[in-house]
N, C-alpha and C positions, 0 to 999 in steps of 0.2 A: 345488117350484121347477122352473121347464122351461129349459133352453138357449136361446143363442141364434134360435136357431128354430122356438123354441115347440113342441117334440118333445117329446112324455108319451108314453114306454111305455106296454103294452097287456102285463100278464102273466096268464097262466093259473096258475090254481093249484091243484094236486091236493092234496086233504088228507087224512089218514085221520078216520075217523071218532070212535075213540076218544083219539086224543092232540092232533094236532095243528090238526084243524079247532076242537077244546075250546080248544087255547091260542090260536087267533083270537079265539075268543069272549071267553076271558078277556081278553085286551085291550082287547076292544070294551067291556066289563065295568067294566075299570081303567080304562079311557079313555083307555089308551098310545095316543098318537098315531104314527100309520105310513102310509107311503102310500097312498092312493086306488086307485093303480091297477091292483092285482089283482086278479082276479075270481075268488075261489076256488068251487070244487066238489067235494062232500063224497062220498068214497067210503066203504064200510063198511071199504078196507085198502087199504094205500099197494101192497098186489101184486097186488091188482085193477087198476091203472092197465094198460089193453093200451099198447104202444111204438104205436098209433098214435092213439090217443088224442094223444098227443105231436106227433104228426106232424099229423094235422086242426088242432092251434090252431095249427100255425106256417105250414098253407096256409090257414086261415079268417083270418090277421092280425096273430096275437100276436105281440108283439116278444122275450117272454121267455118262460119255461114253470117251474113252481116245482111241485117233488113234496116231499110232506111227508109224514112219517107217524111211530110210535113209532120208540122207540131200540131198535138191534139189541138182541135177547136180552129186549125186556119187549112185543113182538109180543102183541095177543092173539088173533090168529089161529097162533100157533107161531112161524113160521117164515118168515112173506111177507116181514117187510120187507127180511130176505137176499136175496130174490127180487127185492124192488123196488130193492136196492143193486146186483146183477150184471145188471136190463135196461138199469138209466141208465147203468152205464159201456159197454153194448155199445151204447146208443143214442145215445150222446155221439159214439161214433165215426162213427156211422153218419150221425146228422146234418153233423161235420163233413165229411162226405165231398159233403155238398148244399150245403156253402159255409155252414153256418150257424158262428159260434163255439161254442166251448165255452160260454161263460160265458152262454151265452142262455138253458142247462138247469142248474137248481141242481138237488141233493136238501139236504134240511133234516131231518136227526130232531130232534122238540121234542113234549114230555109235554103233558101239561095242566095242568100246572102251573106251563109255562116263557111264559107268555104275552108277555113283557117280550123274550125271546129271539126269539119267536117275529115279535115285531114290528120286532125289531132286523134279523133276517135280512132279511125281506121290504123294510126301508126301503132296506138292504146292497146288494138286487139290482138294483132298480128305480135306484138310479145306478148301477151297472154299467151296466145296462144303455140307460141313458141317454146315458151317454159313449158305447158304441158305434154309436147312433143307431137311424133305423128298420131293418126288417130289409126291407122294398119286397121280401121274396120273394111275395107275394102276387101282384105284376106277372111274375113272372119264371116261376114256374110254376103252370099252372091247376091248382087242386084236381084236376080231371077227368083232369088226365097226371101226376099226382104218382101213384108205387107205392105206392098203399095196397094194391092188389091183390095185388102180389106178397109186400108185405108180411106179408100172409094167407094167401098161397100157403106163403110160406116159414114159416109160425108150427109145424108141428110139429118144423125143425129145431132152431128158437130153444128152445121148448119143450123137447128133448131137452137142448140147451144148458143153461139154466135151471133 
C-alpha cells in the first residue's frame, strides 16, 4: 500500500547467511506474504556487515537499511553477532548525527526457522518507514563528500572499540 504520494520505501537488507537470509527463504517457501520492497544481500555473518556498508545504501538511495542475522549466543561464527549488535548501536548514533532517524536502521535476530517472524519484521519496517517518508539524502549529500573515507581512516579505532 503507498501513501498519499505514492512513496514506496527502498530498504536494504543484510542478512546472515545461516539464519536469517534461510528465514527469507523460508517465507518465500511458505509463501508468507511481506513487502516487496527489500532488496536483501546475503552475507556469510551478520559481523561481516562493514558500518559503511550501511553508509553507501543510504548515500546510493535507500530509505531504510535492515541487518539481520542469528540470535545472540547461537552465532555460528562464535561471537559476530555481539559484534554486529554493539556496531548498530554505535552506527545508529552516528547516522543520527547526519540527520538520519533512528528507526531507518533496524537489526532483526531471526533463525531459520522463524520465517513467519522474519516476514513480519520486514512488513513492521517498511511502514515505519513509510510514515516517515523519503529520506531525499541522496540530494543533500553526494556520495563523493560523504566520509566514507574517514570512516576508514578511523576503522582501527572502531575496531579497538568492537
Amino acid at each position: 500500500m503507498t501513501d498519499k504520494n505514492g512513496f514506496e520505501p527502498l530498504i536494504i537488507g543484510f542478512t546472515c547467511n545461516w539464519c536469517s537470509y534461510r528465514a527469507a527463504d523460508l517465507a518465500g517457501i511458505s509463501r508468507v506474504k511481506y513487502a516487496p520492497n527489500v532488496r536483501l544481500m546475503r552475507l556469510m555473518c551478520s559481523g561481516r556487515l562493514d558500518p559503511s556498508f550501511v553508509i553507501k545504501a543510504f548515500a546510493g538511495g535507500a530509505d531504510g537499511v535492515l541487518i539481520s542475522g542469528c540470535h545472540p549466543g547461537e552465532c555460528h561464527y562464535q561471537e559476530q553477532n555481539y559484534k554486529t549488535l554493539r556496531r548498530v548501536v554505535l552506527l545508529s548514533k552516528m547516522l543520527e548525527q547526519f540527520g538520519i532517524e533512528p528507526e531507518r536502521l533496524k537489526l532483526v535476530w531471526a533463525s531459520a526457522a522463524e520465517g513467519i517472524q522474519f516476514a513480519a519484521e520486514v512488513t513492521a519496517m517498511v511502514e515505519e518507514v513509510r510514515a516517515l517518508g523519503p529520506l531525499n539524502w541522496q540530494g543533500i549529500v553526494e556520495p563523493s563528500e560523504f566520509p566514507v573515507e574517514a570512516l576508514a581512516a578511523a576503522k582501527p579505532e572502531l575496531e579497538a572499540v568492537l
